[in-house]
N, CA, C and O atoms as CSV, one atom per row, in Angstrom:
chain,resi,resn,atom,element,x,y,z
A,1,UNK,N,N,4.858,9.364,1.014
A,1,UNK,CA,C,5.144,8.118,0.355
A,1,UNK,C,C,6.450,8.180,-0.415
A,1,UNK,O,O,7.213,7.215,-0.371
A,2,UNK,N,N,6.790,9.418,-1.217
A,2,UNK,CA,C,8.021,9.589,-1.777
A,2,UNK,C,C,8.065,10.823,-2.191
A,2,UNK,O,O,7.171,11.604,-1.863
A,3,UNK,N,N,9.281,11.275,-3.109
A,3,UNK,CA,C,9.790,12.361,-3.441
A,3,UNK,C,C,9.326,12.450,-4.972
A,3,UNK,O,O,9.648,11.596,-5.798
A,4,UNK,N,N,8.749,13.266,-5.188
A,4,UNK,CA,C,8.309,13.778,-6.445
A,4,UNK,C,C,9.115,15.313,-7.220
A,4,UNK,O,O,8.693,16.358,-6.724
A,5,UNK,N,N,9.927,15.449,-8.069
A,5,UNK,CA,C,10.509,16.857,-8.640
A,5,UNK,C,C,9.703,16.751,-10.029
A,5,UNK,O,O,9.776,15.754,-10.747
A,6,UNK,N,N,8.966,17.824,-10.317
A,6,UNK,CA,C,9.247,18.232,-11.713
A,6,UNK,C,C,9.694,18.861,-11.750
A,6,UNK,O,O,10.097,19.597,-10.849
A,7,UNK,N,N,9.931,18.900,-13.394
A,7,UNK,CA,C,10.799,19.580,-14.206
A,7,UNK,C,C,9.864,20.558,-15.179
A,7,UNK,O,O,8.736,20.925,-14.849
A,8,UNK,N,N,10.454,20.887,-16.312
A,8,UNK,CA,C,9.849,21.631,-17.745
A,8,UNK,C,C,8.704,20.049,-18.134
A,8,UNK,O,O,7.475,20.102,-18.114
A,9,UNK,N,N,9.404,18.969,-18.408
A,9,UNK,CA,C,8.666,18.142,-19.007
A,9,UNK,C,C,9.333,16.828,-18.442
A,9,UNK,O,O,9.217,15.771,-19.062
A,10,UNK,N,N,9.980,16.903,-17.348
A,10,UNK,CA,C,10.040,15.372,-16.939
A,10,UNK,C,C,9.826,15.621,-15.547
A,10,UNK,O,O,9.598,16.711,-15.023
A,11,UNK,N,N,9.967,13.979,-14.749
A,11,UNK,CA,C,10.139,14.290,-13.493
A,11,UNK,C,C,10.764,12.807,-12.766
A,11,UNK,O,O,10.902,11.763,-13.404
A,12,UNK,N,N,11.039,12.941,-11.566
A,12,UNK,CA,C,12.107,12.188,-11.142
A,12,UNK,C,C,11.646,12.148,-9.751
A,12,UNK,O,O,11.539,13.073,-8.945
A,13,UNK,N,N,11.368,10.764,-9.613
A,13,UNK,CA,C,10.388,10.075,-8.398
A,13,UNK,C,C,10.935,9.173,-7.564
A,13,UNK,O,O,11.532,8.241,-8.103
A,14,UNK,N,N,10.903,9.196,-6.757
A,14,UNK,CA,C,11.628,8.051,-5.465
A,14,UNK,C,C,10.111,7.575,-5.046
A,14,UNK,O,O,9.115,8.282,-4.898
A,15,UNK,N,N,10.250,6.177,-4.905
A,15,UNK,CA,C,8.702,5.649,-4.055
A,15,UNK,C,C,9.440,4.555,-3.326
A,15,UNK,O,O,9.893,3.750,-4.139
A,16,UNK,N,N,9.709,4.257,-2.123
A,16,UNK,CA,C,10.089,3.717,-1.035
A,16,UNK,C,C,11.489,3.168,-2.245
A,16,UNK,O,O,12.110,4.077,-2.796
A,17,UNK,N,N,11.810,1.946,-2.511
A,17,UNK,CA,C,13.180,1.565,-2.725
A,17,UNK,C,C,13.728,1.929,-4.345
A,17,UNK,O,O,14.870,1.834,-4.796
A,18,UNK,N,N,12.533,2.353,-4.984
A,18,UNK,CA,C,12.389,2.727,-6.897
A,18,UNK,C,C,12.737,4.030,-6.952
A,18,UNK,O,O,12.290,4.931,-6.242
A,19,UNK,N,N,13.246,4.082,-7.493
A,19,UNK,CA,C,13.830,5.671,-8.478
A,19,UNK,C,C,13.319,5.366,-10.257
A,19,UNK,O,O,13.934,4.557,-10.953
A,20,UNK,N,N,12.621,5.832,-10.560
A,20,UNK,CA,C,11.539,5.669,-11.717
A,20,UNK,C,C,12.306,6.720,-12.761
A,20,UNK,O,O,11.950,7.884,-12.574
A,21,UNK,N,N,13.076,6.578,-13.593
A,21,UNK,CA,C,13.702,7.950,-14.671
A,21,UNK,C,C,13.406,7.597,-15.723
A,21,UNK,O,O,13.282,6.403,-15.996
A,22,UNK,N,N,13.174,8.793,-16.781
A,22,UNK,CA,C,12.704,9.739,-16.581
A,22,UNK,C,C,11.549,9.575,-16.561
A,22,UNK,O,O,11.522,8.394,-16.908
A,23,UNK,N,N,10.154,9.955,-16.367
A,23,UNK,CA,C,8.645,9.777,-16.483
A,23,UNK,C,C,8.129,11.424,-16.979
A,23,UNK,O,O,8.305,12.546,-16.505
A,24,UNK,N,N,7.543,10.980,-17.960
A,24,UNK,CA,C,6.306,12.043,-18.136
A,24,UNK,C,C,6.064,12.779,-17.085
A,24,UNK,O,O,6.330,12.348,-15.963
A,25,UNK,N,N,5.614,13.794,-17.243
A,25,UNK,CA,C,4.902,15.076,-16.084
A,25,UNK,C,C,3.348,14.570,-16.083
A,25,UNK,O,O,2.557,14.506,-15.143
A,26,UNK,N,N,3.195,14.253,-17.373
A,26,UNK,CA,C,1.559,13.881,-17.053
A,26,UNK,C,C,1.496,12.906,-16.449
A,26,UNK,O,O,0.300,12.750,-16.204
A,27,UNK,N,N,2.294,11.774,-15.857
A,27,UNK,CA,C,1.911,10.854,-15.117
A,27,UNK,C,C,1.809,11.730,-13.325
A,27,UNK,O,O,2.693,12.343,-12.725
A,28,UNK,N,N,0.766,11.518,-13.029
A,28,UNK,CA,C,1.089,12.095,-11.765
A,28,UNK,C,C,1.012,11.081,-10.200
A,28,UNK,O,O,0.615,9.924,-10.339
A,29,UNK,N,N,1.268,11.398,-9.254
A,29,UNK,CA,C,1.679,10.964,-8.132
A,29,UNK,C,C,1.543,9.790,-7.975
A,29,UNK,O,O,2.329,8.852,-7.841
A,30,UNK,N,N,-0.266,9.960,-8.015
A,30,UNK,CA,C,-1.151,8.515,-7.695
A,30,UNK,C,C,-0.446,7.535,-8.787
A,30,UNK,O,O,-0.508,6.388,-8.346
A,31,UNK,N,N,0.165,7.571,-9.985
A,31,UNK,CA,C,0.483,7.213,-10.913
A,31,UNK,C,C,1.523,6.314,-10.554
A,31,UNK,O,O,1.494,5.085,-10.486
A,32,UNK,N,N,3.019,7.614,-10.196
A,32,UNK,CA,C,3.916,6.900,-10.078
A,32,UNK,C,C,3.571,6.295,-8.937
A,32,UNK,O,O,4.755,6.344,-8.603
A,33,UNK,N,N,2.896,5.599,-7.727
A,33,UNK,CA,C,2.803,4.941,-6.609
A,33,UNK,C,C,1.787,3.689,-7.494
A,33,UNK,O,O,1.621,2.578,-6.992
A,34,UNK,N,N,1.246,4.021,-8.678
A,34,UNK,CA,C,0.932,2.178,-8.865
A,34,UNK,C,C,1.787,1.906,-9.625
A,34,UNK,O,O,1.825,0.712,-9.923
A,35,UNK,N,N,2.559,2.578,-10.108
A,35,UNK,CA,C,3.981,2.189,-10.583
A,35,UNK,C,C,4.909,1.504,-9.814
A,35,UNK,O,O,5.385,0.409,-10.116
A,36,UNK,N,N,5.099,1.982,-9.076
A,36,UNK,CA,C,6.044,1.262,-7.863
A,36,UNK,C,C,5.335,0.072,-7.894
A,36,UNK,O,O,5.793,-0.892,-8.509
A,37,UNK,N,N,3.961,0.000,-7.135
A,37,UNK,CA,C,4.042,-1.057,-6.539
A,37,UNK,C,C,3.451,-2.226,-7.716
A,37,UNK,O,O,2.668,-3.053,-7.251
A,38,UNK,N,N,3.750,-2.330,-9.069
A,38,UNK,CA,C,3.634,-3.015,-10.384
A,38,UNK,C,C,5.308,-3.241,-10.242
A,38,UNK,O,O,5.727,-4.370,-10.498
A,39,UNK,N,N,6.097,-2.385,-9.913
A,39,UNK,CA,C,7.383,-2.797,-10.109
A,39,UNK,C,C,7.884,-3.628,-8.973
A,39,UNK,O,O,9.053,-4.007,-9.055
A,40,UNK,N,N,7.143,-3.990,-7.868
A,40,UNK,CA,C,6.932,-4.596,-6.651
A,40,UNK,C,C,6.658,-6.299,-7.418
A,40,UNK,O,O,7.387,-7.282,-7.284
A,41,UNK,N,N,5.472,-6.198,-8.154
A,41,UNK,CA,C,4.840,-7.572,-8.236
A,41,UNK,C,C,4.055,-6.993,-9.791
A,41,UNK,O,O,3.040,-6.343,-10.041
A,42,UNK,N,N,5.095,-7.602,-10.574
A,42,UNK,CA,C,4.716,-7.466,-12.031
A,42,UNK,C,C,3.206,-8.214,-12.086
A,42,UNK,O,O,2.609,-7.907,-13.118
A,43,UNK,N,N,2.681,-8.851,-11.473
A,43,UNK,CA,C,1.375,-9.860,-11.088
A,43,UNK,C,C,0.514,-9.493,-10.827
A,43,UNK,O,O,-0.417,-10.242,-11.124
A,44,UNK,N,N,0.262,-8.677,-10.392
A,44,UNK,CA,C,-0.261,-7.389,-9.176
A,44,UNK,C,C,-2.372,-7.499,-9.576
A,44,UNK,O,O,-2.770,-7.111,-10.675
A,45,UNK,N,N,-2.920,-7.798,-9.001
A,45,UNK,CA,C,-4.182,-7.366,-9.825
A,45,UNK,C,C,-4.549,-6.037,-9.137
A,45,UNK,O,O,-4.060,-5.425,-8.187
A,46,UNK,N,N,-5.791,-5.770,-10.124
A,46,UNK,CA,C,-6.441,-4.299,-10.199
A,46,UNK,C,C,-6.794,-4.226,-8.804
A,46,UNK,O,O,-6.462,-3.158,-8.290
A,47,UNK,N,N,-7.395,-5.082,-8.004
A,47,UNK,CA,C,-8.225,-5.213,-6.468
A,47,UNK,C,C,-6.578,-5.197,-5.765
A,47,UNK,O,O,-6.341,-4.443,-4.821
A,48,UNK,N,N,-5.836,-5.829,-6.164
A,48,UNK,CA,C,-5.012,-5.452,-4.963
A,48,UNK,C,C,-4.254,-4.460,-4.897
A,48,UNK,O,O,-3.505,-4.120,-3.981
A,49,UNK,N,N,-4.503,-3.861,-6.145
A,49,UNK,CA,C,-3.428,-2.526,-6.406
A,49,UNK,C,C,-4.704,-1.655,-5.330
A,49,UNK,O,O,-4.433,-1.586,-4.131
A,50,UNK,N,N,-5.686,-1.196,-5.694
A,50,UNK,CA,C,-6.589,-0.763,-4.922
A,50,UNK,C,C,-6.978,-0.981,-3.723
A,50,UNK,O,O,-7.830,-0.271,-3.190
A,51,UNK,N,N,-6.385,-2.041,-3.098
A,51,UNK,CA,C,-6.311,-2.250,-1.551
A,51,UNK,C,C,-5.410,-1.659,-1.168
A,51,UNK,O,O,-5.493,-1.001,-0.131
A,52,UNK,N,N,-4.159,-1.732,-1.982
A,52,UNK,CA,C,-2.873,-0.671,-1.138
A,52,UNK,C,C,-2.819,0.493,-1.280
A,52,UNK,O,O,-1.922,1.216,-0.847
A,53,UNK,N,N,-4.096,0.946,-2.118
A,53,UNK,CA,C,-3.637,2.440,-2.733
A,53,UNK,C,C,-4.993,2.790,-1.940
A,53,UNK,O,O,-5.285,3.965,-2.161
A,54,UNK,N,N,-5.713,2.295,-1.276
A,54,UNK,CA,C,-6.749,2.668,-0.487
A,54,UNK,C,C,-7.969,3.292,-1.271
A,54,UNK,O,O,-8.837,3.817,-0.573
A,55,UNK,N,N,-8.124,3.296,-2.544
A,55,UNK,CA,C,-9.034,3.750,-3.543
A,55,UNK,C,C,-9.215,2.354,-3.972
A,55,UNK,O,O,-8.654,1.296,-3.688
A,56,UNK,N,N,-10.828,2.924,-5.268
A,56,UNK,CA,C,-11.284,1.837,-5.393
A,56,UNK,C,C,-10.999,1.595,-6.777
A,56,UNK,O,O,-10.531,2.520,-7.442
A,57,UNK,N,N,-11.312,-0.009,-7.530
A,57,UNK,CA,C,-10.561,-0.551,-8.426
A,57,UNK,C,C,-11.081,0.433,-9.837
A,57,UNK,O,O,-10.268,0.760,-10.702
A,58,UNK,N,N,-12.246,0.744,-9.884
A,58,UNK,CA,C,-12.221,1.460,-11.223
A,58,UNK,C,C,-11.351,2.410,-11.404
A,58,UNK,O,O,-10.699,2.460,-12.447
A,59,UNK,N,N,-11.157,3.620,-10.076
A,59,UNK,CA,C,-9.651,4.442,-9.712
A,59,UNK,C,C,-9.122,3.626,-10.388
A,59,UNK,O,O,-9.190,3.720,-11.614
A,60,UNK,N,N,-8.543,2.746,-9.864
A,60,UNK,CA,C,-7.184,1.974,-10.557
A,60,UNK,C,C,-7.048,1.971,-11.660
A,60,UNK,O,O,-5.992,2.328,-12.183
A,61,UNK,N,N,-8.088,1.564,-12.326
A,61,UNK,CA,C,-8.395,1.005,-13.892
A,61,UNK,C,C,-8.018,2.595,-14.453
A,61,UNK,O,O,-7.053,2.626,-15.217
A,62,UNK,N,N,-8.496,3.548,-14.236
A,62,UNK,CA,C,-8.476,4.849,-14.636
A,62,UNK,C,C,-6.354,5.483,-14.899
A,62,UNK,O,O,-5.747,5.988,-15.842
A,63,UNK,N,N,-6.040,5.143,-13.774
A,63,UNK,CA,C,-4.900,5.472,-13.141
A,63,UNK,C,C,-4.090,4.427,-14.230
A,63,UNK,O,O,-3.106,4.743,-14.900
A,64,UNK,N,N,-4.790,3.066,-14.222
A,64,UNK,CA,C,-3.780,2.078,-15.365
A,64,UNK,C,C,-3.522,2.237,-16.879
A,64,UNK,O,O,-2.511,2.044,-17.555
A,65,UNK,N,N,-4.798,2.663,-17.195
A,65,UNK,CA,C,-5.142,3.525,-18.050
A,65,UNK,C,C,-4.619,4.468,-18.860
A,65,UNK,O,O,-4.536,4.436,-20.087
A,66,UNK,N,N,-4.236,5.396,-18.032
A,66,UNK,CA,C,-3.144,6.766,-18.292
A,66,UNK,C,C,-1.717,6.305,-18.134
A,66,UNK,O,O,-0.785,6.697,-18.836
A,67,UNK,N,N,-1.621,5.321,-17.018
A,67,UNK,CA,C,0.039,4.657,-17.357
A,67,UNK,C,C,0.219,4.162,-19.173
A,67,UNK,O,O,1.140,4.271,-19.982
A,68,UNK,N,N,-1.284,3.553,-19.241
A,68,UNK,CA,C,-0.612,2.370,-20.730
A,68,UNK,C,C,-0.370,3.485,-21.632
A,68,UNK,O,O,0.715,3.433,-22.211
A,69,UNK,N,N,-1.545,5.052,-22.043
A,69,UNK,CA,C,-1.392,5.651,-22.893
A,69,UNK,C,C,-0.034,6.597,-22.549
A,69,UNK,O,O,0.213,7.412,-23.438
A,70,UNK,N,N,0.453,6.603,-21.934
A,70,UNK,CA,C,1.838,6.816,-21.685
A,70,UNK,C,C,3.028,6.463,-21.897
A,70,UNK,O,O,4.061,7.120,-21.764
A,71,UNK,N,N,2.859,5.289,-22.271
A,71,UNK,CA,C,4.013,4.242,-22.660
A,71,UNK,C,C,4.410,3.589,-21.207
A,71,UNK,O,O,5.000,2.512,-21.295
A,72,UNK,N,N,4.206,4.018,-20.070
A,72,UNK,CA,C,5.165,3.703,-18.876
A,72,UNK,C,C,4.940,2.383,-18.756
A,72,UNK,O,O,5.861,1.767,-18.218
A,73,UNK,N,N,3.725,1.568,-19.190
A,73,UNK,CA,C,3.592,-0.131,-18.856
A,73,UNK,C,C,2.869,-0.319,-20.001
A,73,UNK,O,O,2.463,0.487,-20.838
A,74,UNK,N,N,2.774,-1.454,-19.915
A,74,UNK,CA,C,2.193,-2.770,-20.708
A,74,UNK,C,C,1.561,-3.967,-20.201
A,74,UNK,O,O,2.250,-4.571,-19.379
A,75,UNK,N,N,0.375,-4.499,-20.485
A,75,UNK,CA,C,-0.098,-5.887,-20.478
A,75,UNK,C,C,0.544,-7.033,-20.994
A,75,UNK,O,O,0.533,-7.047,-22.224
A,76,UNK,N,N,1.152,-8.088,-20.417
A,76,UNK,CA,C,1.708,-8.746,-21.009
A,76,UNK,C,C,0.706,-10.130,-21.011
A,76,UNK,O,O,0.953,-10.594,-19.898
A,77,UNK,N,N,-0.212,-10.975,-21.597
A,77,UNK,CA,C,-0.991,-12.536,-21.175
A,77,UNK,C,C,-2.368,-12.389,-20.683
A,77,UNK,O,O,-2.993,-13.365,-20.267
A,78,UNK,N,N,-2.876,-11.175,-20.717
A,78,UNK,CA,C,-3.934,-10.716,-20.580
A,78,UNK,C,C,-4.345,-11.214,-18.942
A,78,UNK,O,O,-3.405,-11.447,-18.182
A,79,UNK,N,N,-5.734,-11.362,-18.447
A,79,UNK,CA,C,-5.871,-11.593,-16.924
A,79,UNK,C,C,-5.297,-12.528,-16.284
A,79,UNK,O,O,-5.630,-12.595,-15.101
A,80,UNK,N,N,-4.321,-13.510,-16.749
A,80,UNK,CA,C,-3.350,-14.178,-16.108
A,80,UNK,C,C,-1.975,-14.015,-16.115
A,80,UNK,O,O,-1.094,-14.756,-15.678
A,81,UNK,N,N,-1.904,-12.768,-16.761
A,81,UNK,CA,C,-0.452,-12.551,-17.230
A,81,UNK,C,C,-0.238,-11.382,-16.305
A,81,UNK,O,O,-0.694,-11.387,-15.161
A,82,UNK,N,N,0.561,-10.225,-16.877
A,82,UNK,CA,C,1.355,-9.454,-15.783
A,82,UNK,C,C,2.092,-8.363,-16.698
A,82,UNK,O,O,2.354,-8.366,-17.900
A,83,UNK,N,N,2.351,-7.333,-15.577
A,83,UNK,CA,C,2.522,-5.727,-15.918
A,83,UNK,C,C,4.034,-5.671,-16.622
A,83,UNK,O,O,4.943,-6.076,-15.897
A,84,UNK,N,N,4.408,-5.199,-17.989
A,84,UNK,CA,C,5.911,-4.616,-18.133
A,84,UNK,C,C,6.072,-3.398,-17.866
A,84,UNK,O,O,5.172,-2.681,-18.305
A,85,UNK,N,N,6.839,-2.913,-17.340
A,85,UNK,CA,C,7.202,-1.655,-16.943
A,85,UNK,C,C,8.382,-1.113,-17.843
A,85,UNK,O,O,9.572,-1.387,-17.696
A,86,UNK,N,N,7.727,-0.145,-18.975
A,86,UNK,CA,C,8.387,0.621,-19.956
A,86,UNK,C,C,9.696,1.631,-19.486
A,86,UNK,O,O,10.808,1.533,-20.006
A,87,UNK,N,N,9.411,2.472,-18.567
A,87,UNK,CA,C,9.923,3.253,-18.329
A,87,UNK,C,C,11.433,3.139,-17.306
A,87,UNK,O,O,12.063,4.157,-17.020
């Protein structure tokens, strides 16, 4: 799906057309790929992030989860609103 490097404490991700800098190490793979595709469609819901990621939506929720305590995104309008991408 893409190129993943870590580092000591960062890492530097390609996911099809996104180059994501710098990100946490603790965010990992599955991570940066619902990253991408939030940076695809700031709109994005939990079921469809989980249709493309071929796992199921609580996964997601889990995976969204560790993005927010990360800083890498944000909720913006609650279930009609849409993803900011921090990072």
């Amino acid at each position: 799906m893409g190129r993943l490097r870590n580092e000591k404490t960062r890492a530097i991700v390609t996911l099809g057309r996104h180059t994501v800098l710098p990100v946490l190490k603790r965010v990992s793979a599955r991570q940066q790929a619902v990253l991408a595709l939030i940076q695809d469609n700031p709109s994005i819901s939990r079921q469809a992030l989980a249709d493309k990621l071929g796992i199921n939506a609580s996964a997601v929720q889990k995976h969204l989860d560790k993005l927010k305590e990360a800083g890498a995104i944000e909720r913006i309008g609650g279930t009609r609103g849409y993803w900011q991408v921090k990072v």
